[in-house]
VEXVEX-41124 format. One record per atom (N, C-alpha, C): residue in three letters; residue number from 1; atom name; y, z, x. Coordinates in Angstrom, 1 decimal, m for minus. Layout:
  residuo  num  atomo      yy      zz      xx
      ALA  NUM     CA       Y       Z       X
...
REM end
This chain:
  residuo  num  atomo      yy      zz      xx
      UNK    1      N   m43.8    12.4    38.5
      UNK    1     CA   m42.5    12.0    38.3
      UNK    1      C   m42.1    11.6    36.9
      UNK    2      N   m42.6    10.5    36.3
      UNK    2     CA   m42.9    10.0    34.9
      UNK    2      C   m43.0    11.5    33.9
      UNK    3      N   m43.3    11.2    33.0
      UNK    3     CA   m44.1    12.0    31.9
      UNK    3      C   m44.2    11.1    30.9
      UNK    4      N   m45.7    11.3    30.3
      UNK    4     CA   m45.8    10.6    29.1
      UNK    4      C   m45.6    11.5    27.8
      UNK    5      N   m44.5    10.8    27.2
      UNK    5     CA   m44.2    11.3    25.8
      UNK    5      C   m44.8    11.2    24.7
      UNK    6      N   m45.2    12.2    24.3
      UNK    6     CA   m46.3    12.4    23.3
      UNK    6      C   m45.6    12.0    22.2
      UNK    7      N   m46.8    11.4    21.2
      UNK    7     CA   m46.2    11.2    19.9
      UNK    7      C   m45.7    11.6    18.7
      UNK    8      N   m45.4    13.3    18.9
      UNK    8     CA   m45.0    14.4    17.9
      UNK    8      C   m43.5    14.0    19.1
      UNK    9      N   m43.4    14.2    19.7
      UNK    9     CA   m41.9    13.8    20.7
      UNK    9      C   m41.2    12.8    20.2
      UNK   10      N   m41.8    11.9    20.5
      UNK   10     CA   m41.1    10.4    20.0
      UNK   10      C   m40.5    10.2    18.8
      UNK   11      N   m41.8    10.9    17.8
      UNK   11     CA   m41.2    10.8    16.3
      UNK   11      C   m40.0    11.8    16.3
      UNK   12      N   m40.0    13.0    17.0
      UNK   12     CA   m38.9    13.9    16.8
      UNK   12      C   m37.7    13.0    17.7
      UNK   13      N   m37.7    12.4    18.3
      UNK   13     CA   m36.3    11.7    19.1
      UNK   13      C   m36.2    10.5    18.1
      UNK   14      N   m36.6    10.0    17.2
      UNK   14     CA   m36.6     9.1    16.5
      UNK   14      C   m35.7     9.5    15.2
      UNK   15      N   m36.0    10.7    14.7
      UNK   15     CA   m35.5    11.6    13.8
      UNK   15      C   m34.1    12.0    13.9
      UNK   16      N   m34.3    12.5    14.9
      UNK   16     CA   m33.2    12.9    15.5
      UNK   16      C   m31.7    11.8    16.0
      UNK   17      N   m32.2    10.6    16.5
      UNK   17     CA   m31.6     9.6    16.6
      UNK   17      C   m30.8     8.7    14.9
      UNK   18      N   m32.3     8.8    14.0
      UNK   18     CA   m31.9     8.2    12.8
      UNK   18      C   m30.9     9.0    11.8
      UNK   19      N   m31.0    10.5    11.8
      UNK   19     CA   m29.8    11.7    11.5
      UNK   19      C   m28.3    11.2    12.3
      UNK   20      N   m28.5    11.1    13.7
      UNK   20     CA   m27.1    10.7    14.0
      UNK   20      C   m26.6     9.6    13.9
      UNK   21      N   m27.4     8.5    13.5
      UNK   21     CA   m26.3     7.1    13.1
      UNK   21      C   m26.0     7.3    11.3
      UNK   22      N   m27.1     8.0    10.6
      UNK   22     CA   m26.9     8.3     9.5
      UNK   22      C   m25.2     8.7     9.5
      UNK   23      N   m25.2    10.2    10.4
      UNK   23     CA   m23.7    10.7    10.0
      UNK   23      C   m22.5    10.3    10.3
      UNK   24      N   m22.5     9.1    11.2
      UNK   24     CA   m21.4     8.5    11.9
      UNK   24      C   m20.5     8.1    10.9
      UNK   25      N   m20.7     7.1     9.1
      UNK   25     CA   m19.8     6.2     8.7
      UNK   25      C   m18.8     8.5     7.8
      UNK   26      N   m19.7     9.6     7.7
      UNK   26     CA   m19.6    10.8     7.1
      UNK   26      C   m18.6    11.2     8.1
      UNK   27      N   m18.9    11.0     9.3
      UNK   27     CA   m17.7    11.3    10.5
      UNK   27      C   m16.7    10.8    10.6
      UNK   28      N   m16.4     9.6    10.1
      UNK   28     CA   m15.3     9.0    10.3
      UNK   28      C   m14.4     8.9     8.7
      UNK   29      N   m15.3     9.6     7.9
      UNK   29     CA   m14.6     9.7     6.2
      UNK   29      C   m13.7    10.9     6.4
      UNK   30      N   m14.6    11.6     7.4
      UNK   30     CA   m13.6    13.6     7.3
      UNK   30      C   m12.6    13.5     8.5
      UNK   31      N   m12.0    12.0     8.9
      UNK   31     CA   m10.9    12.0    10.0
      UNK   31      C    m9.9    10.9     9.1
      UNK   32      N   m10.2    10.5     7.7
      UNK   32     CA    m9.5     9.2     7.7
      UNK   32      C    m8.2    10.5     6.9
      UNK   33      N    m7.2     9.0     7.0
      UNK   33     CA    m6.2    10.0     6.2
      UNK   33      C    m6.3     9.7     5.0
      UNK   34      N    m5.8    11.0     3.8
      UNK   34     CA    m5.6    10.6     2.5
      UNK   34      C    m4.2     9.8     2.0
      UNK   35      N    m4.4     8.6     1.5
      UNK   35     CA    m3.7     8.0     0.7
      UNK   35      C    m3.2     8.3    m0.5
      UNK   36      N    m2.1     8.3    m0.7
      UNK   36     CA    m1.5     9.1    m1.9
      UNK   36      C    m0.7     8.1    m3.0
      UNK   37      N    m0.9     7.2    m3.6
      UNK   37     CA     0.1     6.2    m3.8
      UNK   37      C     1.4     6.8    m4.9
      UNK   38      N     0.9     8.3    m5.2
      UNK   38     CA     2.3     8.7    m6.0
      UNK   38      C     3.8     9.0    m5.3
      UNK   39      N     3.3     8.8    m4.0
      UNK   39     CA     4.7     8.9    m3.4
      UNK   39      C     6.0     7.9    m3.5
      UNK   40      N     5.2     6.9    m4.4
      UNK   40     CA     6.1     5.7    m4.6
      UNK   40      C     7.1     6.1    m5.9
      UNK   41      N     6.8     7.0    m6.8
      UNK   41     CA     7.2     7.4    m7.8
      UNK   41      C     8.6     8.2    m7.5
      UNK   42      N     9.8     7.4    m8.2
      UNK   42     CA    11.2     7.7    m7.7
      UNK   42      C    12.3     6.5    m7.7
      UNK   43      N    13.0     7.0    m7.8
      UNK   43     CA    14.4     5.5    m7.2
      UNK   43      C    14.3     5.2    m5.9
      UNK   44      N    14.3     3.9    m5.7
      UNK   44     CA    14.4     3.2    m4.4
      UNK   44      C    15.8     2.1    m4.6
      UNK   45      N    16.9     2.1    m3.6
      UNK   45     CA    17.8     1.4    m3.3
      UNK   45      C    17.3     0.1    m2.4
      UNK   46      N    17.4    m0.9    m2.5
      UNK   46     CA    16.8    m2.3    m1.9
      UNK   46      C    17.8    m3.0    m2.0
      UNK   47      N    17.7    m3.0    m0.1
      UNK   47     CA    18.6    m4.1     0.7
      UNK   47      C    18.0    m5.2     0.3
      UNK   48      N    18.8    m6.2    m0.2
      UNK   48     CA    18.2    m7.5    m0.6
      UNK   48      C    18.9    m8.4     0.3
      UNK   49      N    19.2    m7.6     1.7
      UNK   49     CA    19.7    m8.4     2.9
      UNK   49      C    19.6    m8.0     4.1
      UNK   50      N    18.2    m7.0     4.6
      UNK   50     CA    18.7    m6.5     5.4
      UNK   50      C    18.9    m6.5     7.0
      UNK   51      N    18.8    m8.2     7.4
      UNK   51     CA    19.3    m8.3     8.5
      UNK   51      C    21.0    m8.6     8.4
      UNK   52      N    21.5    m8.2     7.6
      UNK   52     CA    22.9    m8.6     7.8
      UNK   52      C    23.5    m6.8     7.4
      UNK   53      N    24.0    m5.8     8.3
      UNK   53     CA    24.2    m4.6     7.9
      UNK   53      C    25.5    m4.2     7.5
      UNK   54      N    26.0    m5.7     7.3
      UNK   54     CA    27.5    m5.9     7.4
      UNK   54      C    28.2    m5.6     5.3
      UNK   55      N    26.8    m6.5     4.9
      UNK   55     CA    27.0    m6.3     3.1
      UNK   55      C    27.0    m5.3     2.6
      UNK   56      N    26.8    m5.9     1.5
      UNK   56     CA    26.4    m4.2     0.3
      UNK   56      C    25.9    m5.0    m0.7
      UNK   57      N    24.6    m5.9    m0.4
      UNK   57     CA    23.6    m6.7    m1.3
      UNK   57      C    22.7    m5.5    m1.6
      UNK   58      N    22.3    m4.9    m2.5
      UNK   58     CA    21.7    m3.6    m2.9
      UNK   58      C    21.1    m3.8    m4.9
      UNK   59      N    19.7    m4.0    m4.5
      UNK   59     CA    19.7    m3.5    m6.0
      UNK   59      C    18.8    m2.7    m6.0
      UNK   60      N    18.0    m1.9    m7.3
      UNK   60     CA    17.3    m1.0    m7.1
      UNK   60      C    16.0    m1.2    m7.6
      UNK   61      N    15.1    m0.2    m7.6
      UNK   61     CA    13.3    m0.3    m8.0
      UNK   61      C    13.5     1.1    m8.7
      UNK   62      N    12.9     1.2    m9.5
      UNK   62     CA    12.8     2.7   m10.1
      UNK   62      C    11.5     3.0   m10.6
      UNK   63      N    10.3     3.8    m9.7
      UNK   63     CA     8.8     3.8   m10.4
      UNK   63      C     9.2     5.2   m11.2
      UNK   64      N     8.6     4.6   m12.4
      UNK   64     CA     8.3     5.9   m13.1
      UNK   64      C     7.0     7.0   m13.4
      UNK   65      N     6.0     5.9   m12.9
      UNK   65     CA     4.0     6.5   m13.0
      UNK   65      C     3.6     5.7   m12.0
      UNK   66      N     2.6     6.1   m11.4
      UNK   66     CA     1.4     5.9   m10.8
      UNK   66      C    m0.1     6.3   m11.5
      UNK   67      N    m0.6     5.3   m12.0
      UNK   67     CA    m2.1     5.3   m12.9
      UNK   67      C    m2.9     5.1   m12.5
      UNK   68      N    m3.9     5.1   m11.3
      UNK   68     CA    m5.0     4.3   m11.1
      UNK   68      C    m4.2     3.9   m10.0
      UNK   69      N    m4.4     1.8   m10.3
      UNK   69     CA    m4.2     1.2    m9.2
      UNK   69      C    m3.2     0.5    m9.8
      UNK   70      N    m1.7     1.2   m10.3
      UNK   70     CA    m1.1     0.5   m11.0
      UNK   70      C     0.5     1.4   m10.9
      UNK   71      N     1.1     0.5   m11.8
      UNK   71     CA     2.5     1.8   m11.8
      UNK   71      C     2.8     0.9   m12.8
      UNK   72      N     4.6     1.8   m13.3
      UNK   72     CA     5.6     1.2   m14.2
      UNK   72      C     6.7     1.8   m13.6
      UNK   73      N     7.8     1.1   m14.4
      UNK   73     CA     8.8     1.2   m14.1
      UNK   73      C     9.8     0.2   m14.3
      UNK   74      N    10.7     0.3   m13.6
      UNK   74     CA    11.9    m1.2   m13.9
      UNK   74      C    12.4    m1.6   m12.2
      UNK   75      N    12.5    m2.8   m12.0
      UNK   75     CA    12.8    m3.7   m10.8
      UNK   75      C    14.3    m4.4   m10.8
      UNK   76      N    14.9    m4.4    m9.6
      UNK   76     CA    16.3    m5.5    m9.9
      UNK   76      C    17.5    m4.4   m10.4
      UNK   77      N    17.4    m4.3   m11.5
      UNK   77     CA    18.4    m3.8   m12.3
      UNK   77      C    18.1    m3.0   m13.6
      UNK   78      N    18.5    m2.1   m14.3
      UNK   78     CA    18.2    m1.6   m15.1
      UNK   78      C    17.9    m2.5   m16.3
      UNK   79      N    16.7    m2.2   m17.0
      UNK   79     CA    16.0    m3.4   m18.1
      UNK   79      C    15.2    m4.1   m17.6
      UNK   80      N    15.4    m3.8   m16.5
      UNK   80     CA    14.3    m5.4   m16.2
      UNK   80      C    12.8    m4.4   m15.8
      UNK   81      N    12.1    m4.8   m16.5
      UNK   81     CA    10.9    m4.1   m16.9
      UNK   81      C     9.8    m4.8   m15.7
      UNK   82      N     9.0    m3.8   m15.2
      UNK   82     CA     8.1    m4.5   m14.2
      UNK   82      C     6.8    m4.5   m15.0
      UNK   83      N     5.8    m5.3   m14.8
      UNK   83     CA     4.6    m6.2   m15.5
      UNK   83      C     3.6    m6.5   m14.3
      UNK   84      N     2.2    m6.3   m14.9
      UNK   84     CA     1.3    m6.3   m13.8
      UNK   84      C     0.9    m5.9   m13.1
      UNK   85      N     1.4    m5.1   m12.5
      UNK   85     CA     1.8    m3.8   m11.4
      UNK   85      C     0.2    m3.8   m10.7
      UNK   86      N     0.1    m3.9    m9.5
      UNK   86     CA    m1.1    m3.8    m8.4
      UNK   86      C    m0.4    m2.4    m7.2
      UNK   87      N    m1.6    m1.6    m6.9
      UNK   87     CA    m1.6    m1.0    m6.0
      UNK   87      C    m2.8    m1.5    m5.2
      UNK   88      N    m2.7    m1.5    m3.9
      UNK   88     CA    m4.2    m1.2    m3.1
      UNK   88      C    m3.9    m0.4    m2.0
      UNK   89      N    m5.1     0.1    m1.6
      UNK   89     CA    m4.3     1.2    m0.2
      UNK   89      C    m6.1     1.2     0.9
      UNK   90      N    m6.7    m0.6     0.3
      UNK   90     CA    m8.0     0.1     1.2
      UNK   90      C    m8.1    m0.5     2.9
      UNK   91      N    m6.6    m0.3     3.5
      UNK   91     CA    m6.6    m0.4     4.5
      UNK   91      C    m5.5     0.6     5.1
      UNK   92      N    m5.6     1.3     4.3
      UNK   92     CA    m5.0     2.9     4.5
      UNK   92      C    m3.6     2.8     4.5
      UNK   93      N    m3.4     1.7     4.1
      UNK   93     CA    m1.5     1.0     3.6
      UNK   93      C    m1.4     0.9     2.3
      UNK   94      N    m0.3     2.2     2.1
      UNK   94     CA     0.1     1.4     0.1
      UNK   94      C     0.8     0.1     0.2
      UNK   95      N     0.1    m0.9    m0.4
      UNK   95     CA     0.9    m1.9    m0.7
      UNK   95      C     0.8    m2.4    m2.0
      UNK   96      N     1.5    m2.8    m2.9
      UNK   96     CA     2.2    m2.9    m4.1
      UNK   96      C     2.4    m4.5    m4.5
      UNK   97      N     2.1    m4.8    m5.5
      UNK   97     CA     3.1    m6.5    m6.2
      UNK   97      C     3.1    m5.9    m7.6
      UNK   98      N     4.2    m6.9    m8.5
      UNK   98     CA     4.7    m6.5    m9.4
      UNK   98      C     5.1    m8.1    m9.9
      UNK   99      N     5.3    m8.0   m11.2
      UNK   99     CA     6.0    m9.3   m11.9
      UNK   99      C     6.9    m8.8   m12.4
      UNK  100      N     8.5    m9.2   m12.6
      UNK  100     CA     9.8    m9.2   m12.8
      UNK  100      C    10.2   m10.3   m13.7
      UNK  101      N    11.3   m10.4   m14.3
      UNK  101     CA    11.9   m11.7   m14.8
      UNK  101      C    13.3   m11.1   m15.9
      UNK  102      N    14.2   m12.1   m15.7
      UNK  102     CA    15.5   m12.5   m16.5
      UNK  102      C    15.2   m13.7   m17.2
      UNK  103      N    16.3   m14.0   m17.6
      UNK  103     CA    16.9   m15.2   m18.3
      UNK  103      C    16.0   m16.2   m17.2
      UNK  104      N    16.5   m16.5   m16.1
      UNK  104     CA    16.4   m17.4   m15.3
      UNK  104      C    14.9   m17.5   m14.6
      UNK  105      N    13.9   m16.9   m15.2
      UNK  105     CA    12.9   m16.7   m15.1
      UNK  105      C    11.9   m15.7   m14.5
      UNK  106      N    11.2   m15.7   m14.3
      UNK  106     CA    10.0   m14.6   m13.5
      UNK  106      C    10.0   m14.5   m12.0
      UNK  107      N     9.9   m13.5   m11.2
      UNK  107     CA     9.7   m12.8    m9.9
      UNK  107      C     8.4   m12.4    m9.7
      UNK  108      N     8.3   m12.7    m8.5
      UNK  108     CA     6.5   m11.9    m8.1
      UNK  108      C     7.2   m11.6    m6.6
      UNK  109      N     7.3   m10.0    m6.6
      UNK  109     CA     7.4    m9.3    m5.5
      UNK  109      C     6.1    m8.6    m5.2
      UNK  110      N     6.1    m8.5    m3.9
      UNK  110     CA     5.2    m7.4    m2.5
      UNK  110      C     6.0    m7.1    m2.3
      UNK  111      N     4.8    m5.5    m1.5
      UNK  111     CA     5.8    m4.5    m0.4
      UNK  111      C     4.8    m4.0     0.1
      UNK  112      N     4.8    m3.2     0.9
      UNK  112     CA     4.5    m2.3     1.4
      UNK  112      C     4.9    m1.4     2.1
      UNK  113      N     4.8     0.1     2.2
      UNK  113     CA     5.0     1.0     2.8
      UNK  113      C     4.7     1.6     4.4
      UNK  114      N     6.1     1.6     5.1
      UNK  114     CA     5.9     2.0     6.2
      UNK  114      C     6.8     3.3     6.6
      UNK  115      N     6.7     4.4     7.9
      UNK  115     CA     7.5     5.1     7.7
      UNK  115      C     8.6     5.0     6.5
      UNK  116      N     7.9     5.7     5.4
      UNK  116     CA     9.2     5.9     4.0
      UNK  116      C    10.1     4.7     4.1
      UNK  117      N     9.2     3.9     4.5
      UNK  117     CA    10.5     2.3     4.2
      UNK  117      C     9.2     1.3     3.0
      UNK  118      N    10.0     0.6     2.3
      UNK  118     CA     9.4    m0.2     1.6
      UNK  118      C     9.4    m1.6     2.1
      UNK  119      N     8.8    m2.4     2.8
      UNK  119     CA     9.2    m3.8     3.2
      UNK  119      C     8.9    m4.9     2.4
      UNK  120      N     9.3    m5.1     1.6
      UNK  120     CA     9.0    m6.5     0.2
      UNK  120      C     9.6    m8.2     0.5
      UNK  121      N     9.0    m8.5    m0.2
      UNK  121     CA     9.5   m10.5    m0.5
      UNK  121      C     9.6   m10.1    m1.9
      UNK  122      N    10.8   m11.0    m2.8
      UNK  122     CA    10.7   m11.4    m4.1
      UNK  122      C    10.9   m12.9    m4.2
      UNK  123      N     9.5   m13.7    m4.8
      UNK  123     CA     9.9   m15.3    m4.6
      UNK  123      C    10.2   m14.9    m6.2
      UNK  124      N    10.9   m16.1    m6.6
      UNK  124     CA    11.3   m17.1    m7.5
      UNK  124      C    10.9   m18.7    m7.6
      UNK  125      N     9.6   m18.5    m8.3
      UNK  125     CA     8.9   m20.1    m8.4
      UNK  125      C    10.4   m20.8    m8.5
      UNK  126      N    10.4   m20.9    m9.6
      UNK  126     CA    11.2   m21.5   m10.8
      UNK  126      C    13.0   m21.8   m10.3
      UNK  127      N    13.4   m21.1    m9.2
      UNK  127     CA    15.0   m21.3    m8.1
      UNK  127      C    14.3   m21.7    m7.1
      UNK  128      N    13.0   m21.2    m6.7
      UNK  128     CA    13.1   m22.2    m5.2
      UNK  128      C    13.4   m21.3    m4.3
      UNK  129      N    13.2   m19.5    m4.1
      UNK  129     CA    13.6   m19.0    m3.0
      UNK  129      C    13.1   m17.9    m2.9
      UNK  130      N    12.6   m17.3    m1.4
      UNK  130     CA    12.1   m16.3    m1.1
      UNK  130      C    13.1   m14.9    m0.6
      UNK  131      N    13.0   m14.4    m1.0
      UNK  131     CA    14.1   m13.0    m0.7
      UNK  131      C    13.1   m12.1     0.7
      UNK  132      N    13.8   m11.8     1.5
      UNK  132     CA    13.3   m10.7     2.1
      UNK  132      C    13.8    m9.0     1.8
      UNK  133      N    13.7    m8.0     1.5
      UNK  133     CA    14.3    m6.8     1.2
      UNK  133      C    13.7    m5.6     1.7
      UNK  134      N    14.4    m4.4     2.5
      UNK  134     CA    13.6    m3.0     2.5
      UNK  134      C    13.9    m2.4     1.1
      UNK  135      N    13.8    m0.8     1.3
      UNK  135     CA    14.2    m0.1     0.3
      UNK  135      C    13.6     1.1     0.8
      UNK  136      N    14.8     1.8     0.4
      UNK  136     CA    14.6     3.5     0.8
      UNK  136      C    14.7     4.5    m0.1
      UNK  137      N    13.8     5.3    m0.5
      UNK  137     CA    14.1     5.9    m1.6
      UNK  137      C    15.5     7.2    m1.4
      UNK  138      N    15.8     7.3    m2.5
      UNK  138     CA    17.0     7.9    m2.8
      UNK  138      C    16.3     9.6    m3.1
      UNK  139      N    17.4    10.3    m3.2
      UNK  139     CA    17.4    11.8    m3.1
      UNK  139      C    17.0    12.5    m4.7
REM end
């Protein structure tokens, strides 16, 4: 009923066992999806209100490059130059911060990207307020 497994067997089920956990993390690299973070590159219109669908609180983001793990561009309004620029995407989400600032001082916005929507905060140490905003890129 039994059989005893010889020791040219063993080593080969051993072999054979150590090949398949080897290829498992190679199995799951050729299913992930590729992340692209130049999709961010373009004009984006940003509701800087968008539970209220009633306004027309709107300003804009305009990327101009994607480098690495970085971008440029201008934030808010035309001139206002973005600084610092972070991408990361190692949880298969582009998500983005940036430093901003006027007269009245500096902004540190996030976002991230979900179906072609952008979902960001811009605080303002320096006023005391956190902004909620989407943003859709434009045509």
């Amino acid at each position: 009923m039994f059989q005893i497994i010889k020791p040219i067997q063993m080593k080969t089920m051993y072999v054979v066992l150590i090949s398949l956990l080897l290829s498992i993390p190679q199995l799951s690299k050729a299913q992930s999806i590729e992340i692209n973070p130049t999709v961010l590159v373009g004009k984006w219109k940003l509701d800087m209100s968008p539970q209220d669908q009633t306004d027309s609180n709107f300003a804009m983001m305009e990327i101009s490059e994607v480098k690495g793990n970085s971008f440029t561009g201008v934030f808010y309004r035309e001139g206002v130059e973005i600084k610092d620029a972070q991408i990361n995407t190692q949880l298969g989400v582009i998500y983005g911060a940036l430093i901003s600032g006027d007269n009245s001082g500096e902004y540190n916005s996030s976002f991230y990207l979900k179906d072609d929507i952008l979902h960001g905060t811009t605080h303002a140490v320096k006023r005391n307020f956190l902004a909620v905003w989407t943003a859709k890129k434009e045509d």
